[in-house]
Gaussian input, Z-matrix of N, CA and C with variables (Angstrom, degrees):
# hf/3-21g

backbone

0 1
 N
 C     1     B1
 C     2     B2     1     A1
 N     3     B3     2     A2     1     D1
 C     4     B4     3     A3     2     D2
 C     5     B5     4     A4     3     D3
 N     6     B6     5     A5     4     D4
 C     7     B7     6     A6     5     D5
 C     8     B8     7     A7     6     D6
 N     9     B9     8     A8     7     D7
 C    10    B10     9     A9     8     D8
 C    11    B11    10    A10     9     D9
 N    12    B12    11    A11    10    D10
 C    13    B13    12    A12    11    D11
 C    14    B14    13    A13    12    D12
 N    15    B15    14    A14    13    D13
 C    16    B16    15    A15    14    D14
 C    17    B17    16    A16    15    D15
 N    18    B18    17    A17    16    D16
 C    19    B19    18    A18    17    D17
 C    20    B20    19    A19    18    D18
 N    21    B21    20    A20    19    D19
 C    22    B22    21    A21    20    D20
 C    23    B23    22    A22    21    D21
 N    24    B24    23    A23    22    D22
 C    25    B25    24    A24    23    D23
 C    26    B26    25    A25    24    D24
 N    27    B27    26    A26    25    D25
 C    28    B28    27    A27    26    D26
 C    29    B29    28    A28    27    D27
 N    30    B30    29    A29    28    D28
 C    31    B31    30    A30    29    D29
 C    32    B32    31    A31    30    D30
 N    33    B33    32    A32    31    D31
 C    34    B34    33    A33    32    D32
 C    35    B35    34    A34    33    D33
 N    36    B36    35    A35    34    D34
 C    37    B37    36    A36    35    D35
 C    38    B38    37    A37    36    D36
 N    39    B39    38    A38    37    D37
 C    40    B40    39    A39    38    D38
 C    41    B41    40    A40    39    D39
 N    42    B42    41    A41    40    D40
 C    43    B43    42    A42    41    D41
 C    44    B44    43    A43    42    D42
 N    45    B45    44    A44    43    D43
 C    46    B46    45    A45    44    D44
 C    47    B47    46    A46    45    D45
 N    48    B48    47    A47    46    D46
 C    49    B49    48    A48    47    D47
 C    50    B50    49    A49    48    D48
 N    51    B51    50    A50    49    D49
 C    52    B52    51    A51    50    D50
 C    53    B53    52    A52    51    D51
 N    54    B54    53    A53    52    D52
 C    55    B55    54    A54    53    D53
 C    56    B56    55    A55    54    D54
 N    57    B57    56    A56    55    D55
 C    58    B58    57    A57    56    D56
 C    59    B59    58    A58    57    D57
 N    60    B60    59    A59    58    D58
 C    61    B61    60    A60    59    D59
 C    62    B62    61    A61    60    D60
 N    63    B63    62    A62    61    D61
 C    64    B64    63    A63    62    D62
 C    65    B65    64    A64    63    D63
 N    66    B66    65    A65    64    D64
 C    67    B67    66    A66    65    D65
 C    68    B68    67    A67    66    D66
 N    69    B69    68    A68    67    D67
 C    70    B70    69    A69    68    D68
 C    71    B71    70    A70    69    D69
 N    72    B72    71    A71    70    D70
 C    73    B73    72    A72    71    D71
 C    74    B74    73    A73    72    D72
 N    75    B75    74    A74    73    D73
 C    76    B76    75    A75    74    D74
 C    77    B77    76    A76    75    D75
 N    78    B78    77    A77    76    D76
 C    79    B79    78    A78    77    D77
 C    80    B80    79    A79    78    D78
 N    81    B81    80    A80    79    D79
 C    82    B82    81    A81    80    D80
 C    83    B83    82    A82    81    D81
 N    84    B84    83    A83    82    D82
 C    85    B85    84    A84    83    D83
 C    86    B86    85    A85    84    D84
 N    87    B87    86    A86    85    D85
 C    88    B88    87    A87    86    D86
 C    89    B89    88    A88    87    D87
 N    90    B90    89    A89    88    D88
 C    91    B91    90    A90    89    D89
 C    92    B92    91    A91    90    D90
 N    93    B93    92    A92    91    D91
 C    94    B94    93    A93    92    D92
 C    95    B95    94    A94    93    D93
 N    96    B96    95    A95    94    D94
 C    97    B97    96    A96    95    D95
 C    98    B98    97    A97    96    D96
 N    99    B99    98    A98    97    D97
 C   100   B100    99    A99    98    D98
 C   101   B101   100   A100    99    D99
 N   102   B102   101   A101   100   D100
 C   103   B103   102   A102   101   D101
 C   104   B104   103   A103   102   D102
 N   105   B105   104   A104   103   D103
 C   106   B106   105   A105   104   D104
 C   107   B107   106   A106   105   D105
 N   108   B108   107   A107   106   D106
 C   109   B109   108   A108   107   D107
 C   110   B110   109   A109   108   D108
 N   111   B111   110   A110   109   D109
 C   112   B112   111   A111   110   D110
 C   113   B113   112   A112   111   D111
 N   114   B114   113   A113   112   D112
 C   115   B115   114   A114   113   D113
 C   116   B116   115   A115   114   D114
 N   117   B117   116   A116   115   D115
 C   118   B118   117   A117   116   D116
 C   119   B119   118   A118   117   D117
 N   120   B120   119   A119   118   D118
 C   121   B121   120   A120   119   D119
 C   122   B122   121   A121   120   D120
 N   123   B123   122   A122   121   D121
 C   124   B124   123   A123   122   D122
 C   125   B125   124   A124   123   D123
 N   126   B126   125   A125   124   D124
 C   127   B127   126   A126   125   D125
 C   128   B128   127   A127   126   D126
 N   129   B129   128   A128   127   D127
 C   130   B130   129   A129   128   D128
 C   131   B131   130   A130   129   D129
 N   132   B132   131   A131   130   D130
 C   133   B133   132   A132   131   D131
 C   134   B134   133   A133   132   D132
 N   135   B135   134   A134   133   D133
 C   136   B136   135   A135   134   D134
 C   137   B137   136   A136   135   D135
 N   138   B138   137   A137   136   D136
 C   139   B139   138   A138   137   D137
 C   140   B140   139   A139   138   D138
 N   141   B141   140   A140   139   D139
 C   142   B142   141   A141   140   D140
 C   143   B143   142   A142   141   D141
 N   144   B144   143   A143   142   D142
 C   145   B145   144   A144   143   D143
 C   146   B146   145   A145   144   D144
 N   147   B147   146   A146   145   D145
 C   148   B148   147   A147   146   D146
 C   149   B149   148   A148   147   D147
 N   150   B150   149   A149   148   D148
 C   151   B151   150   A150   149   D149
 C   152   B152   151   A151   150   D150
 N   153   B153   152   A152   151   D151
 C   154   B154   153   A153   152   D152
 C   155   B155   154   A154   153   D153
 N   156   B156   155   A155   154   D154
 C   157   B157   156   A156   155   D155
 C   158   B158   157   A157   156   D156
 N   159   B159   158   A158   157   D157
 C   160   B160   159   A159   158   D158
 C   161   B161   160   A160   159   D159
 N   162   B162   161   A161   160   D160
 C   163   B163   162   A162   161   D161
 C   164   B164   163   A163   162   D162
 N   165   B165   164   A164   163   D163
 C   166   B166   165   A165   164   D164
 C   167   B167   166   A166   165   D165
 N   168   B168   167   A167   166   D166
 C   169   B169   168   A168   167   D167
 C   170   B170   169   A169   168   D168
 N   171   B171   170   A170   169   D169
 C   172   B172   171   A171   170   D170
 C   173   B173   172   A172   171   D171
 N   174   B174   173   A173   172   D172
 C   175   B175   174   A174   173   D173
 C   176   B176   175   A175   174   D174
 N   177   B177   176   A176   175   D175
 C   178   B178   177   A177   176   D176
 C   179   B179   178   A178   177   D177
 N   180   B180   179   A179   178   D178
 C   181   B181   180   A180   179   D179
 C   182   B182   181   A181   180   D180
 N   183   B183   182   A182   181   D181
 C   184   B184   183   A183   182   D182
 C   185   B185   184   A184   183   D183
 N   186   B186   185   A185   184   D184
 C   187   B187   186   A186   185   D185
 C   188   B188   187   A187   186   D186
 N   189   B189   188   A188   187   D187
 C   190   B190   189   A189   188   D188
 C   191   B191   190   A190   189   D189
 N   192   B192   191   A191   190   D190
 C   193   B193   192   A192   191   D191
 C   194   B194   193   A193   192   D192
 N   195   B195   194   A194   193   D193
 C   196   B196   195   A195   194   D194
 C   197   B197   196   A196   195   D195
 N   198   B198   197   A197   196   D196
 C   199   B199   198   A198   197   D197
 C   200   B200   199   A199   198   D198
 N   201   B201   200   A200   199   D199
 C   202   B202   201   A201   200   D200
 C   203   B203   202   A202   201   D201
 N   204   B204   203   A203   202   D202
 C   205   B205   204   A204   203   D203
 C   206   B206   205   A205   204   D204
 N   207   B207   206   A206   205   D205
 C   208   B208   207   A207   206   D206
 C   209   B209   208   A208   207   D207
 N   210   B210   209   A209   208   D208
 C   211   B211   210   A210   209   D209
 C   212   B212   211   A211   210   D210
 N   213   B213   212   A212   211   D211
 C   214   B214   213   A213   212   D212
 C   215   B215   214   A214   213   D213
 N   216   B216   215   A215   214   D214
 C   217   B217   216   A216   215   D215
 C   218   B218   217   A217   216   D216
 N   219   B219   218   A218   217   D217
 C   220   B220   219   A219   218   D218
 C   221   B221   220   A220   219   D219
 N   222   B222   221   A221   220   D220
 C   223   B223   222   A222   221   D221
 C   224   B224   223   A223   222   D222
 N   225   B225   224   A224   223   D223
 C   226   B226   225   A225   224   D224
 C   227   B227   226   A226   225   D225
 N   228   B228   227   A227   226   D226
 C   229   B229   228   A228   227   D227
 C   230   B230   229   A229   228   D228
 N   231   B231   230   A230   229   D229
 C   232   B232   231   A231   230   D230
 C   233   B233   232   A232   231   D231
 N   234   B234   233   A233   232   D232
 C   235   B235   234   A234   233   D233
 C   236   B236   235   A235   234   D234
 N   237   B237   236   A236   235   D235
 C   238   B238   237   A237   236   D236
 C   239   B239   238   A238   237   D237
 N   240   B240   239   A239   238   D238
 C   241   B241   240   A240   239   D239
 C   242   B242   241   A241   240   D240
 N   243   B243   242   A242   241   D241
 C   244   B244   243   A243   242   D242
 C   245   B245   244   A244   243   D243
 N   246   B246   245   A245   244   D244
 C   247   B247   246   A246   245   D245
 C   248   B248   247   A247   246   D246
 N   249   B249   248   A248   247   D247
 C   250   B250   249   A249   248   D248
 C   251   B251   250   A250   249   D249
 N   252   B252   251   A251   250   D250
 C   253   B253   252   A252   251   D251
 C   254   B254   253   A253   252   D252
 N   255   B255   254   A254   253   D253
 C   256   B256   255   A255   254   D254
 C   257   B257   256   A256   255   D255
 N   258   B258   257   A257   256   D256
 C   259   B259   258   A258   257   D257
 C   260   B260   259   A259   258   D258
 N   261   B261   260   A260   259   D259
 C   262   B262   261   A261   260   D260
 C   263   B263   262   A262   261   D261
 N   264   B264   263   A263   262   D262
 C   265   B265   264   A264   263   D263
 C   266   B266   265   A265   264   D264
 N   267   B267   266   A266   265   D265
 C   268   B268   267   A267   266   D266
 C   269   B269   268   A268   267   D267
 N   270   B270   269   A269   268   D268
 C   271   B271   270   A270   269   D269
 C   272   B272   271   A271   270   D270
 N   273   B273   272   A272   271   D271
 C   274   B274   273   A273   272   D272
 C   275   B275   274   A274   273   D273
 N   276   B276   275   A275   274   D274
 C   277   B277   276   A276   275   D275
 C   278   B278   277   A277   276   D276
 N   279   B279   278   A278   277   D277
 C   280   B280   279   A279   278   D278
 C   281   B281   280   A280   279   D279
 N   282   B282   281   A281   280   D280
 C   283   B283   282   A282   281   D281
 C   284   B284   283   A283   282   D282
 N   285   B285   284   A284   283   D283
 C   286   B286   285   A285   284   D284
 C   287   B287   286   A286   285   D285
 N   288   B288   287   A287   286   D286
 C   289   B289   288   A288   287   D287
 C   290   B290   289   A289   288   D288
 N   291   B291   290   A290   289   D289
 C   292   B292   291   A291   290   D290
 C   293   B293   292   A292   291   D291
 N   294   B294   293   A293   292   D292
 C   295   B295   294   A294   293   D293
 C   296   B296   295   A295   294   D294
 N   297   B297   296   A296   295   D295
 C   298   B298   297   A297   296   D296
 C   299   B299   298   A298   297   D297
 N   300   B300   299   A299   298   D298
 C   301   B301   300   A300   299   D299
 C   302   B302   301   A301   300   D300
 N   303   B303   302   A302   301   D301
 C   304   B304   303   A303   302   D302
 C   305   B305   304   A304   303   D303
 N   306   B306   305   A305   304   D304
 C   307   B307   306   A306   305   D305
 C   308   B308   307   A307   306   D306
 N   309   B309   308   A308   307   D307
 C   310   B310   309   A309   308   D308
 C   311   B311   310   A310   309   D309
 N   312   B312   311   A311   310   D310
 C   313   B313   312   A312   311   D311
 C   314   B314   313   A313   312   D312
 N   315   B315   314   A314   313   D313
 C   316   B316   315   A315   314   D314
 C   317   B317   316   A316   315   D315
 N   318   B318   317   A317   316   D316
 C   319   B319   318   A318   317   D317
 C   320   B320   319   A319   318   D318

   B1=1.4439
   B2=1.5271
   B3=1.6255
   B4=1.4539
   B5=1.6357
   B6=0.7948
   B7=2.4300
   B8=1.4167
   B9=1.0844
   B10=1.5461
   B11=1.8241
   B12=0.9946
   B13=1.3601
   B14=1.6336
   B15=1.7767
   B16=1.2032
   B17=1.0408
   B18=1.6662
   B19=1.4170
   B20=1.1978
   B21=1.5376
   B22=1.6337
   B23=1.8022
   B24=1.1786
   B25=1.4985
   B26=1.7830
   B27=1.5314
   B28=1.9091
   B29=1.9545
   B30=1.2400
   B31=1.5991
   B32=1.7246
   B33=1.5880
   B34=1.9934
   B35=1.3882
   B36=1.8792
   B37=1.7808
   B38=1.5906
   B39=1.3631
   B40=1.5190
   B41=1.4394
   B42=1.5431
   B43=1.2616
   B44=1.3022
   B45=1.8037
   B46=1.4030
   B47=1.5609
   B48=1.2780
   B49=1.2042
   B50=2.1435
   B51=1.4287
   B52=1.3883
   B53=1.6672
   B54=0.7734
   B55=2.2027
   B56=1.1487
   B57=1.0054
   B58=1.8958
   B59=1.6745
   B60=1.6426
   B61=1.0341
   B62=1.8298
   B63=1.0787
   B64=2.2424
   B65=1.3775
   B66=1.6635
   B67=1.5714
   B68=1.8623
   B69=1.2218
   B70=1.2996
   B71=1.1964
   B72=1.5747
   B73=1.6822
   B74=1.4342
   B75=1.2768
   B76=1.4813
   B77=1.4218
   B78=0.8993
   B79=1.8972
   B80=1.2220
   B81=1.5295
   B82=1.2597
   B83=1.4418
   B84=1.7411
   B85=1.1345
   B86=1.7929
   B87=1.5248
   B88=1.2288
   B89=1.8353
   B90=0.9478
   B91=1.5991
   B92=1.3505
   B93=1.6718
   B94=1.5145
   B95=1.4428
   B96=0.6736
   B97=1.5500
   B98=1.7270
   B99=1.3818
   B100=1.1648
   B101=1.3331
   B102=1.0865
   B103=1.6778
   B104=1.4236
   B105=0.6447
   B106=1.8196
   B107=1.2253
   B108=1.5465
   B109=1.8313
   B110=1.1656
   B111=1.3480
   B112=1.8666
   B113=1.3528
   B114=1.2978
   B115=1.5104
   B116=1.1308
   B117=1.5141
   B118=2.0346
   B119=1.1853
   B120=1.2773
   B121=1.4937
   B122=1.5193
   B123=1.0311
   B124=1.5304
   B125=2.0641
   B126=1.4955
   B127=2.0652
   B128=1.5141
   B129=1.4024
   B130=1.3222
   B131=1.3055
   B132=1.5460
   B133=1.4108
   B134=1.6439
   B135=1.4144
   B136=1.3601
   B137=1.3829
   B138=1.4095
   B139=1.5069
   B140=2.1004
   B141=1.2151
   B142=1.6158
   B143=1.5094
   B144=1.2488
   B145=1.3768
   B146=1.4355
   B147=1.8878
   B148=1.6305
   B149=1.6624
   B150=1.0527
   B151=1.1691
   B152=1.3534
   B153=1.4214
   B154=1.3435
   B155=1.4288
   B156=1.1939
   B157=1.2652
   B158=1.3755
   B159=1.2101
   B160=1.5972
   B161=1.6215
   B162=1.1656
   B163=1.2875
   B164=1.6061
   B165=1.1631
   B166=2.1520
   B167=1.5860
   B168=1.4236
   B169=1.4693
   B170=1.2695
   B171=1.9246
   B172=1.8861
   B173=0.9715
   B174=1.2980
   B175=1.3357
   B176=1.0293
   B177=1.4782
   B178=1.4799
   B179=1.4870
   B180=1.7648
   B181=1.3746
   B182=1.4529
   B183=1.5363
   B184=1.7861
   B185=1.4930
   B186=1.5593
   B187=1.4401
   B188=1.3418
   B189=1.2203
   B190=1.8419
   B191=1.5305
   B192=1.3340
   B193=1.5580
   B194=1.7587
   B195=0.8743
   B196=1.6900
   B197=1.5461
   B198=1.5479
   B199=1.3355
   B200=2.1923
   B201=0.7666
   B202=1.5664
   B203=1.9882
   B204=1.5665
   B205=1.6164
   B206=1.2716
   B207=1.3397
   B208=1.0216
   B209=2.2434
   B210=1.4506
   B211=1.4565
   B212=1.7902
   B213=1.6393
   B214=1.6416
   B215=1.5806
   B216=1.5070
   B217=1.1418
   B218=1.9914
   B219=1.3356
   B220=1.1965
   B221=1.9833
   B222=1.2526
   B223=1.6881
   B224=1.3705
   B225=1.3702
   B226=1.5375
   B227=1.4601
   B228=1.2760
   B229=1.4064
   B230=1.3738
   B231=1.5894
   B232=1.4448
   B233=1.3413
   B234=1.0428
   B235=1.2141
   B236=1.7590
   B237=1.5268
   B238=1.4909
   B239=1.2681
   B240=1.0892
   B241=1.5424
   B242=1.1878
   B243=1.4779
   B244=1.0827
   B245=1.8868
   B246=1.4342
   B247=1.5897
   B248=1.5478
   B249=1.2683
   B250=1.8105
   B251=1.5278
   B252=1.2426
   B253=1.1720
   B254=1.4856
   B255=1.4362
   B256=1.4915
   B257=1.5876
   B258=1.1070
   B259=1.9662
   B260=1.7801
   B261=0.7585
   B262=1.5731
   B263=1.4920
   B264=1.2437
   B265=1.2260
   B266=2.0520
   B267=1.3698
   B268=1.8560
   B269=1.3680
   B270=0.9768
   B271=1.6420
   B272=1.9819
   B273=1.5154
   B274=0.4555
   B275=1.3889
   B276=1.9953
   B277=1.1919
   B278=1.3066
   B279=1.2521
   B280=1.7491
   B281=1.1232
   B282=1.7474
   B283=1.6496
   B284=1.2672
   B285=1.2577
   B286=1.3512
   B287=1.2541
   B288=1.7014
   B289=1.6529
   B290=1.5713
   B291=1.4159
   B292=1.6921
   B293=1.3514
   B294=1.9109
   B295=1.8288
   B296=0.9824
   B297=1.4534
   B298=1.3653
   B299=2.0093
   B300=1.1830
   B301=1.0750
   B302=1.6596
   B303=1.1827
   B304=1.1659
   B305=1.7144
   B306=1.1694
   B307=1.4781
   B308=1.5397
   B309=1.4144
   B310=1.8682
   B311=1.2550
   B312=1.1908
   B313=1.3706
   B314=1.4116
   B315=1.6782
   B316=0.9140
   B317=1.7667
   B318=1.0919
   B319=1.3959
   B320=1.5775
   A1=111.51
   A2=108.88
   A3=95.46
   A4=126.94
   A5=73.45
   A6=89.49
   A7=110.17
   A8=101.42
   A9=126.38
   A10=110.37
   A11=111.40
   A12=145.05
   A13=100.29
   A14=123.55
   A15=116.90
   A16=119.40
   A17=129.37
   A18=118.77
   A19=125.82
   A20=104.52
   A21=124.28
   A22=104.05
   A23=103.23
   A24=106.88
   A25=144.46
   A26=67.97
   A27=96.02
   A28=98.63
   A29=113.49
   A30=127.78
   A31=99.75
   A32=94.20
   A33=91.66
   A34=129.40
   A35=98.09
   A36=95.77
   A37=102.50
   A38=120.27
   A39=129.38
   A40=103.62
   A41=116.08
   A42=127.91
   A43=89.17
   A44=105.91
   A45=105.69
   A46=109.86
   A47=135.63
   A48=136.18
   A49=84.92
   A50=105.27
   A51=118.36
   A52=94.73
   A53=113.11
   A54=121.39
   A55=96.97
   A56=146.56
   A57=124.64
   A58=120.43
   A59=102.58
   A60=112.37
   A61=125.23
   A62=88.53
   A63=95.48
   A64=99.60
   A65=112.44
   A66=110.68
   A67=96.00
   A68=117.34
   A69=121.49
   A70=150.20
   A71=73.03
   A72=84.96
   A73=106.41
   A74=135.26
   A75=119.66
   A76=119.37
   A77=108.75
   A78=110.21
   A79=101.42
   A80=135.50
   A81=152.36
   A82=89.86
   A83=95.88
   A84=124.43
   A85=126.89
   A86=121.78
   A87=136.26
   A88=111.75
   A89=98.63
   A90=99.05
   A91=126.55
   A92=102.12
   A93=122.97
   A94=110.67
   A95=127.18
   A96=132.71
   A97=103.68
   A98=119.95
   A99=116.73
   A100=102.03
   A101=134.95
   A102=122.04
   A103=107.87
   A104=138.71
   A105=130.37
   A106=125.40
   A107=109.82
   A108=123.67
   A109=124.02
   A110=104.09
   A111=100.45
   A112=108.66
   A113=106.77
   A114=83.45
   A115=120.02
   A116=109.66
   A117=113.71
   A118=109.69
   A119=125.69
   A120=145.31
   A121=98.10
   A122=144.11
   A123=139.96
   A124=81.94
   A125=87.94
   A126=91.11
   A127=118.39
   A128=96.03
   A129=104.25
   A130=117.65
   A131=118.52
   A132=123.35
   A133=111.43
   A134=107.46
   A135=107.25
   A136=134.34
   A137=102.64
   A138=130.43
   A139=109.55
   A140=81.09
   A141=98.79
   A142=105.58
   A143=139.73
   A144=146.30
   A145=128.17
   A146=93.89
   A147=99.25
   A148=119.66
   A149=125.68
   A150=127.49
   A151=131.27
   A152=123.02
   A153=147.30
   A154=110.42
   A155=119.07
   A156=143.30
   A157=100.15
   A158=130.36
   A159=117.96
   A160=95.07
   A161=127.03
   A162=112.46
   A163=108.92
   A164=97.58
   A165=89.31
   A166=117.52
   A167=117.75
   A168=130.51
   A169=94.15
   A170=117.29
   A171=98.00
   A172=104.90
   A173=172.40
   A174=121.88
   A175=138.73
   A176=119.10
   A177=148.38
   A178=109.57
   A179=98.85
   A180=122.77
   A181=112.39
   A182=101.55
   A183=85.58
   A184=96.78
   A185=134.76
   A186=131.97
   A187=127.42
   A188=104.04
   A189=104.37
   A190=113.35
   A191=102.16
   A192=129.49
   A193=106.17
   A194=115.53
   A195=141.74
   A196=125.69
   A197=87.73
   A198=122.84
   A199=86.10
   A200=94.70
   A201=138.04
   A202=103.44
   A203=89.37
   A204=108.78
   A205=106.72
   A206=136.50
   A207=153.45
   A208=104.00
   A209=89.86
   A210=96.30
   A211=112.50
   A212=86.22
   A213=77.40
   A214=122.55
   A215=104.84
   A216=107.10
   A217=123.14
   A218=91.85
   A219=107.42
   A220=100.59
   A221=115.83
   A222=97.93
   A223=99.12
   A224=145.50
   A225=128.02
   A226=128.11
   A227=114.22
   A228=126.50
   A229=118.12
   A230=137.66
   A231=119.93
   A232=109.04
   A233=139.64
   A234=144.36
   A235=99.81
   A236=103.58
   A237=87.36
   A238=115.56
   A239=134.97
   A240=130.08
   A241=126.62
   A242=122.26
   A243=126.39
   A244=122.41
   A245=103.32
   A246=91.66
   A247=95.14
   A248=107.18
   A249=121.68
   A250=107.71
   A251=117.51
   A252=126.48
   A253=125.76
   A254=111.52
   A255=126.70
   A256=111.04
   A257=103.89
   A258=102.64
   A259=98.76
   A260=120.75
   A261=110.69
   A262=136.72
   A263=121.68
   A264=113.45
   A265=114.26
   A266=106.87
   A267=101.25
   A268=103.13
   A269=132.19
   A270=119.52
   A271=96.92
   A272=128.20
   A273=97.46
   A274=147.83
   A275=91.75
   A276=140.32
   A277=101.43
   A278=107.42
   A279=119.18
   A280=114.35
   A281=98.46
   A282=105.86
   A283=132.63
   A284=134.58
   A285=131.65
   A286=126.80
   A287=105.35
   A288=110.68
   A289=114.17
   A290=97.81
   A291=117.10
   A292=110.38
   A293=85.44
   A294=84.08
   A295=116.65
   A296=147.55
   A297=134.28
   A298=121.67
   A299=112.42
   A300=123.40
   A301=106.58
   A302=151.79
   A303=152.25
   A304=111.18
   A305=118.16
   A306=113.78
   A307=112.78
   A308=112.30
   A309=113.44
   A310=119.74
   A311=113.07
   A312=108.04
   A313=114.22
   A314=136.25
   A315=146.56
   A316=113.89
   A317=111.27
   A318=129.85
   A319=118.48
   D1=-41.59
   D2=174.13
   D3=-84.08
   D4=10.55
   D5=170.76
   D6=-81.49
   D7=-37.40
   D8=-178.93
   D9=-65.95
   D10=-56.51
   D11=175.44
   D12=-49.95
   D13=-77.85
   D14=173.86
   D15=-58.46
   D16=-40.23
   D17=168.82
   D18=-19.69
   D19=-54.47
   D20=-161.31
   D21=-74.43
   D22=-50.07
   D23=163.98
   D24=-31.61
   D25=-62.44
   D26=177.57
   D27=-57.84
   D28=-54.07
   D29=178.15
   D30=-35.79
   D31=-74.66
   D32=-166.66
   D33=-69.99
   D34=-8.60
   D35=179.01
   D36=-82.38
   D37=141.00
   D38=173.23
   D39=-74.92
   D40=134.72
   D41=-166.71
   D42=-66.14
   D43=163.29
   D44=175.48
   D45=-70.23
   D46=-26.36
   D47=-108.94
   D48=-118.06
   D49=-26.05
   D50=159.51
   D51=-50.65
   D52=-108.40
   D53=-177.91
   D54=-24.91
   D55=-17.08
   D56=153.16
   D57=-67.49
   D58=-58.11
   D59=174.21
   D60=-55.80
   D61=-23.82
   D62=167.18
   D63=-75.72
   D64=-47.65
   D65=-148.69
   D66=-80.72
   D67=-7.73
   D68=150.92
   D69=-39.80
   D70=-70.34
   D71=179.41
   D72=-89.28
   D73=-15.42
   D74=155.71
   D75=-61.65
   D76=-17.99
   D77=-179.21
   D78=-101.89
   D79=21.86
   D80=-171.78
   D81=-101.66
   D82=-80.22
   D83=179.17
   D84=-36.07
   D85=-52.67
   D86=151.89
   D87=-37.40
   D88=-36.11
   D89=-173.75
   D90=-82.27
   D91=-33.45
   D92=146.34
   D93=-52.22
   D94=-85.12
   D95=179.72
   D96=-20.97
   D97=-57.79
   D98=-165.38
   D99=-79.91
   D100=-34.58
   D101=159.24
   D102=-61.84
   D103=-56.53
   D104=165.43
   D105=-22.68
   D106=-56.15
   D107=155.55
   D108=-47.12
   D109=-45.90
   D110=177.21
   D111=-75.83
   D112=-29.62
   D113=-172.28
   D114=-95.70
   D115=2.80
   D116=159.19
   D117=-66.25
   D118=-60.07
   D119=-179.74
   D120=-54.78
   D121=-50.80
   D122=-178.85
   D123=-52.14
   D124=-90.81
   D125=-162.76
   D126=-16.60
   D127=-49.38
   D128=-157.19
   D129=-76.31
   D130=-26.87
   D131=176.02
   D132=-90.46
   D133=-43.23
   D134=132.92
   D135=22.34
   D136=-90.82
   D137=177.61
   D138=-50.67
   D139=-40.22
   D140=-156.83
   D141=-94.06
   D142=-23.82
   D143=-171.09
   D144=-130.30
   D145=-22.05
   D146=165.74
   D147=88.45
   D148=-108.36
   D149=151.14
   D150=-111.93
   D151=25.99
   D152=-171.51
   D153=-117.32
   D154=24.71
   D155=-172.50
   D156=-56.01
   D157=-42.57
   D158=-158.89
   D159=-76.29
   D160=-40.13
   D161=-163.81
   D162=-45.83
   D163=-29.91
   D164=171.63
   D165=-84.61
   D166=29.58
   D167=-162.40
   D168=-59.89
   D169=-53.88
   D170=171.16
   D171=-68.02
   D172=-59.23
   D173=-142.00
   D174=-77.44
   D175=14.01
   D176=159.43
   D177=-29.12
   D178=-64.73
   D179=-166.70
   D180=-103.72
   D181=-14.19
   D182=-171.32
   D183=-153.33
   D184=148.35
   D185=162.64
   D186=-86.75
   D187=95.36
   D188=175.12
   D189=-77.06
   D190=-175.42
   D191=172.86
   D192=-62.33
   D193=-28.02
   D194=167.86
   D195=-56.04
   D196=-59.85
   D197=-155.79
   D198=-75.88
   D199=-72.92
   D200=177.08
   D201=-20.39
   D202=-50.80
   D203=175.00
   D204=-86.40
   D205=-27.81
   D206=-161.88
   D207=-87.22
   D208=-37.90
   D209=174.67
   D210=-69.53
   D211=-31.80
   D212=-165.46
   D213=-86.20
   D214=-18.40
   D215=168.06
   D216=-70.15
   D217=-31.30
   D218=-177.98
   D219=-79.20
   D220=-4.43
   D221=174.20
   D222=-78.66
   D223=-22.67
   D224=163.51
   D225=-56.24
   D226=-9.71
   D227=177.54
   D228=-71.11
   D229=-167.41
   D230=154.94
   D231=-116.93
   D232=52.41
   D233=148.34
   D234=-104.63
   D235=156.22
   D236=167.21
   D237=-100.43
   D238=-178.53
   D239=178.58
   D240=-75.98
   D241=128.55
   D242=-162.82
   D243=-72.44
   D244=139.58
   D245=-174.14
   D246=-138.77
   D247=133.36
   D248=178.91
   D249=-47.25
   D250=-39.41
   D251=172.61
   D252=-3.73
   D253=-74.07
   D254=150.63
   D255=-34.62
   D256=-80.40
   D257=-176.72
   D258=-35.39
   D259=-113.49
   D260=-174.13
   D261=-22.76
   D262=-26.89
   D263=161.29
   D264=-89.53
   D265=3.07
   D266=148.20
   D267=-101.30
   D268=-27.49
   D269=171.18
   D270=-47.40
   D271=-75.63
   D272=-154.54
   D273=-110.64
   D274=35.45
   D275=161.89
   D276=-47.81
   D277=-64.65
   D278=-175.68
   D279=-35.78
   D280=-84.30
   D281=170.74
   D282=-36.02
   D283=-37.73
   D284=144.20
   D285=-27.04
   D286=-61.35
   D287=-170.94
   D288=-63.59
   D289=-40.79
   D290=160.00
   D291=-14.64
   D292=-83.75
   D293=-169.82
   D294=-82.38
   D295=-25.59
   D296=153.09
   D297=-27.83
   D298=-39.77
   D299=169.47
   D300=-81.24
   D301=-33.13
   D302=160.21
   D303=-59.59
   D304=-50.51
   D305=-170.24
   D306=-85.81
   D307=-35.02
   D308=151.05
   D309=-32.91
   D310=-57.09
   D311=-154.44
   D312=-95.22
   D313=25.89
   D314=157.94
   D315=-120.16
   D316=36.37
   D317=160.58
   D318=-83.92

């Protein structure tokens, strides 16, 4: 009877090895994203600074008073204006997939 019992068990628990493979491909996914960001933020500042690109190095990560003026002149351009927005939500795409893949796999 109790063979019977784990049988049934072993069936409904999700292998660990499922919760790696999600926490994967979201940290797949996050990573896309962050190449996606740079390379908006490359075009787009790009357009506007030439090869002097770094001087907008924050606004990569953060929107200043700078950044901000810098968007609006640049909405006449054809890129659209760049917003950190993206960068942080694959950051913390990642981290998710991370630990989803970290806490699976010690089950």
């Amino acid at each position: 009877m109790t063979e019977n019992n784990n049988l049934v068990a072993t069936k409904t628990r999700p292998h660990p090895a499922a919760g790696q493979g999600v926490g994967k491909w979201i940290m797949i996914g996050g990573g896309i994203g962050f190449v996606i960001a740079l390379a908006w933020w490359l075009l787009f500042f790009h357009q506007m600074l030439g090869d002097d690109v770094k001087a907008a190095s924050e606004c990569f990560y953060r929107t200043t008073v700078q950044c901000e003026i810098g968007n609006f002149v640049g909405s006449f351009f054809d890129t659209p204006p760049y917003e950190p927005a993206l960068l942080w939500a694959s950051a913390g795409a990642f981290v998710v997939g991370l630990l989803i893949s970290v806490f699976t796999s010690r089950r």
